[in-house]
C-alpha positions in Angstrom: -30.6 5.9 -42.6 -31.5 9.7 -42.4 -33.3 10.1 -39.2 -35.6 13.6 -39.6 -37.9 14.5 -36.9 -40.2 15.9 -39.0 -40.8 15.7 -42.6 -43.6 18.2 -45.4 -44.1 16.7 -48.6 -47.4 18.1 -51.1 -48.6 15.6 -54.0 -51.2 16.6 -56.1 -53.7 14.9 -58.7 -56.8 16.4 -61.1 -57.8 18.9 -58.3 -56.9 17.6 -55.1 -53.8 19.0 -53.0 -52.5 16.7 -50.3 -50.0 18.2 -48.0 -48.2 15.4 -45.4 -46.2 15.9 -42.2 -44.7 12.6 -41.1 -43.0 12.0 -37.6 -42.0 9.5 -36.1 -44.5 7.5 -34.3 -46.7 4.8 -34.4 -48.3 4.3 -37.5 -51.3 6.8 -37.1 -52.8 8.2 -40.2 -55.0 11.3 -39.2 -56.8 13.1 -42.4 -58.1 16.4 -41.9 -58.2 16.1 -38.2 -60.2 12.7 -38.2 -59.0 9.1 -38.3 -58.3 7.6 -41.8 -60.8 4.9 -40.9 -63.5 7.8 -40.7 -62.3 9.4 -43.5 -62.3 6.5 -46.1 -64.5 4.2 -44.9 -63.6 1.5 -47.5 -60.9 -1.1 -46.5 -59.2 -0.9 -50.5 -58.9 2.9 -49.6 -56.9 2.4 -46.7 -54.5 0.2 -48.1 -54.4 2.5 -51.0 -52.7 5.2 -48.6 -49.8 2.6 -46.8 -49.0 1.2 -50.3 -45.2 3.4 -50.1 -44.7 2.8 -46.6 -45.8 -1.4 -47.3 -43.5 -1.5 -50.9 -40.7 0.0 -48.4 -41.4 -2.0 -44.8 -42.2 0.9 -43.0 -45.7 0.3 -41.6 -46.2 1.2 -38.1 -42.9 3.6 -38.0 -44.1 6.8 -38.7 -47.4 8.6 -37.8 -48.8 10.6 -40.8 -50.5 14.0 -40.6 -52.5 14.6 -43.8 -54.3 17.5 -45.2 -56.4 17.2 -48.0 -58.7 19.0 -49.9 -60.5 19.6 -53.4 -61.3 17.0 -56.1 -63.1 13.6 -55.4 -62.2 10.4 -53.2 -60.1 8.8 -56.0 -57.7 12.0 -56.7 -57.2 12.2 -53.0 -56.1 9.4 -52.5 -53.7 9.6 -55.3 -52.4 13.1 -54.1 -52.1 11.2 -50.5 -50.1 8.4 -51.8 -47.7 11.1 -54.0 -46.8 13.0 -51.3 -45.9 10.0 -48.8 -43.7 8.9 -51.5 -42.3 11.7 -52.0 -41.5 12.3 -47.8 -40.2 8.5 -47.9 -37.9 9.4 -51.2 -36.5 12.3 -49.5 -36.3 9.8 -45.9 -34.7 7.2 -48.1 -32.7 8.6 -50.7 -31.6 4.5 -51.5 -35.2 3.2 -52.3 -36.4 6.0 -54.0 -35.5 3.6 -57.1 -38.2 0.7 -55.1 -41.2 3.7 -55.1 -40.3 4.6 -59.1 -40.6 1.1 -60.0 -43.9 1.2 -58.7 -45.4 4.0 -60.0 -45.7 6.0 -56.7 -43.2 8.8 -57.7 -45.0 9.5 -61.1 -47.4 12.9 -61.2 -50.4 12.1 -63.1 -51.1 15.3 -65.1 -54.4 14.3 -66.8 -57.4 17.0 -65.7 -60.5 17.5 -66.8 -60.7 19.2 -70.0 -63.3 22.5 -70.1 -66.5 23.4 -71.4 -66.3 25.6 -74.6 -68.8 27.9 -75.7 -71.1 26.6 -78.4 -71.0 23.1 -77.7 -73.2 20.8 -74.9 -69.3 19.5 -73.3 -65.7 20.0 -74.0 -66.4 18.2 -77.0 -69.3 17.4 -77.7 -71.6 19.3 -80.2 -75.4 19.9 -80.5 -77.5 17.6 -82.2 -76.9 18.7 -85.9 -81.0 18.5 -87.7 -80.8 18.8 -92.1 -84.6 19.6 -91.5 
């Protein structure tokens, strides 16, 4: 086991940038200088964030520093999750296999596509009318 006293990871997802500093600790989860309970309110949203350090055993070992911002609830808590996998792969070199099984280490490129000129969305067109 690689013991660093401090650790910076960023994930990222649609438009939401997550940067993490882990220590060791605790277990606290501060986001953007507030509690994670304060945060995100909903219980499935926490457990959304301690999915890496539960799939590795690592709850209440490390207190998390997280700094979020753009994009909705949903892609921040996916940038979150990224980067925590990411600090725990580069913690544990051995399980990084145990986080790409489950999906954590994968970057999820998908954005939202833009508006063109000429039409009412990305893709959608104006009503067409023969008459």
């Amino acid at each position: 086991m690689n013991v660093v006293h401090k650790i910076h990871a960023i994930g990222r997802r649609k438009t939401s940038v997550a940067r993490i500093y882990m220590n060791e600790g605790t277990g606290i989860f501060t986001v953007n200088d507030r509690k994670v309970e304060n945060y995100f309110p909903v219980g499935l949203y926490r457990s959304k964030i301690e999915a890496p350090f539960l799939e590795l055993d690592l709850i209440g070992k490390y207190d998390v520093l997280i700094k979020v911002k753009g994009g909705g609830l949903n892609g921040q808590l996916e940038a979150i999750r990224l980067a925590e996998s990411r600090a725990l792969s580069i913690l544990y070199p051995d399980k990084k296999t145990i986080l790409k099984k489950s999906g954590f280490l994968k970057r999820d490129p998908r954005k939202v596509e833009r508006k063109k000129f000429g039409r009412k969305k990305s893709r959608k067109k104006f009503m067409f009318t023969k008459r």
